[in-house]
C-alpha positions as CSV (number, residue, x, y, z in Angstrom):
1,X,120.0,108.1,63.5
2,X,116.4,107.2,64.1
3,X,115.0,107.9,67.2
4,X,111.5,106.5,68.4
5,X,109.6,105.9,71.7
6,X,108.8,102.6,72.5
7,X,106.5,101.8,75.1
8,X,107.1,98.7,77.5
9,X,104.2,96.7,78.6
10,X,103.8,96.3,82.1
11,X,106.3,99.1,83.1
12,X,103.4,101.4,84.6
13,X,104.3,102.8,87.9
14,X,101.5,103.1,90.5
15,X,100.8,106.7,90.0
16,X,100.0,106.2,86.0
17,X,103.4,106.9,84.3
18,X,104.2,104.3,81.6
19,X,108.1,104.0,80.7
20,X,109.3,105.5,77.7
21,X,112.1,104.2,75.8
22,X,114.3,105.5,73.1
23,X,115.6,102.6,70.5
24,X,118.1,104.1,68.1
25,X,118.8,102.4,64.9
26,X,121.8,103.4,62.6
27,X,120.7,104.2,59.4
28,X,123.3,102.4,56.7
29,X,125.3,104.3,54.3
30,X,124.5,103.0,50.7
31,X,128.0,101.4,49.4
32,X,129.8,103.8,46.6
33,X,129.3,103.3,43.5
34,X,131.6,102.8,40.4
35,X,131.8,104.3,36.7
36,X,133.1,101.9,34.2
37,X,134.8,103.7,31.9
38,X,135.5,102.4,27.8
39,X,139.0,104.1,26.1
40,X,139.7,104.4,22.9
41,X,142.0,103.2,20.7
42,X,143.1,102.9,17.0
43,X,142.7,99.2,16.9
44,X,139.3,97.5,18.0
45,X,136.9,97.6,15.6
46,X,133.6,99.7,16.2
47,X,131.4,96.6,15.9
48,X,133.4,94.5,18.1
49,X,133.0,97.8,20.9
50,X,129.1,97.8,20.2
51,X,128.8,93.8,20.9
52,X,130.9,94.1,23.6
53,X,128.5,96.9,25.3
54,X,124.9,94.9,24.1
55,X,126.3,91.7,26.1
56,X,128.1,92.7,28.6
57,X,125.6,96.3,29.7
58,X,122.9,94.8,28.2
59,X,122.3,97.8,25.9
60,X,120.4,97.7,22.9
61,X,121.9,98.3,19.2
62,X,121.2,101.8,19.0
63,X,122.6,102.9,22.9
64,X,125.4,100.9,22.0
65,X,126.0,102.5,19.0
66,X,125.6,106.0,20.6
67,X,128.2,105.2,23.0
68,X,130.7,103.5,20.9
69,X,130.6,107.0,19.1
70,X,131.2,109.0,22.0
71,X,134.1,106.9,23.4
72,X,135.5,106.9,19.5
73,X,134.9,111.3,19.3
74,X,136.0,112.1,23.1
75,X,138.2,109.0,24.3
76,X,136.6,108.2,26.9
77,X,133.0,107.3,27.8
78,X,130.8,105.8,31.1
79,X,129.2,102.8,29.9
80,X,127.4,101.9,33.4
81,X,127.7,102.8,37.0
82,X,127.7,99.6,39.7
83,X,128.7,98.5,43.2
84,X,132.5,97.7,43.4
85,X,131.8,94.0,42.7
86,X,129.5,94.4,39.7
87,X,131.5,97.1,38.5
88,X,135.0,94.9,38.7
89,X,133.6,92.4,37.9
90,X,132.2,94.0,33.7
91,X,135.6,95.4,33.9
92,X,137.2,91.6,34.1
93,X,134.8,89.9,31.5
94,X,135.5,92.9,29.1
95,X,139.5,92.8,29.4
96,X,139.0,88.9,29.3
97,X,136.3,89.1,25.8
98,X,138.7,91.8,24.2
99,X,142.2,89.7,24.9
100,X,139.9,86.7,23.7
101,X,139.4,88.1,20.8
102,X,143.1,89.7,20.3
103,X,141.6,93.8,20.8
104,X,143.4,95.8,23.0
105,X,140.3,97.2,23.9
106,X,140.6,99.1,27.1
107,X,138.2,99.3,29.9
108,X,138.5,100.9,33.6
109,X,136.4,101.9,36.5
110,X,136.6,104.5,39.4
111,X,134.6,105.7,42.1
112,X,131.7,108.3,41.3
């Protein structure tokens, strides 16, 4: 908590004390964040995985590339880390682009 004096006008007492008083404020707890996680799988197509991660995460060829690699090598890989909305809500349009396109292309998120 923050703690500060603040001074109230006219509050002077006839031997020369002004009033002091202490406003707290709460400080606010940033929300947690999300990873969103790609899997693997023997099916989806690299190039599909790369345009899924330049329009969805808004990454560029080459990052895209890097991380299709890295999800392709280890299994798994964080492709971006978001609020709980933002972070549901790539999660949704990916599932929904994949099916769309008939990949069982598999993405997840969990809490940092």
């Amino acid at each position: 908590m923050i703690e500060r004096p603040l001074k109230l006008a006219g509050n002077s007492d006839d031997d020369g004390d002004s009033s002091v008083v202490l406003e707290t404020r709460k400080k606010t707890a940033r929300p947690p964040l999300y990873k969103v996680l790609m899997l693997n799988d023997d099916y989806t197509p690299m190039e599909f995985v790369v345009a899924v991660l330049e329009r969805f995460f808004g990454m560029s060829h080459a990052q895209a590339f890097e991380i299709m690699l890295t999800v392709h090598k280890k299994g798994v890989a964080v492709v971006g880390v978001f609020s709980h909305e933002i972070a549901e809500t790539k999660v949704a349009q990916v599932m929904d682009f994949a099916r769309q396109h008939q990949h069982p292309l598999q993405c997840t998120m969990e809490k940092e």
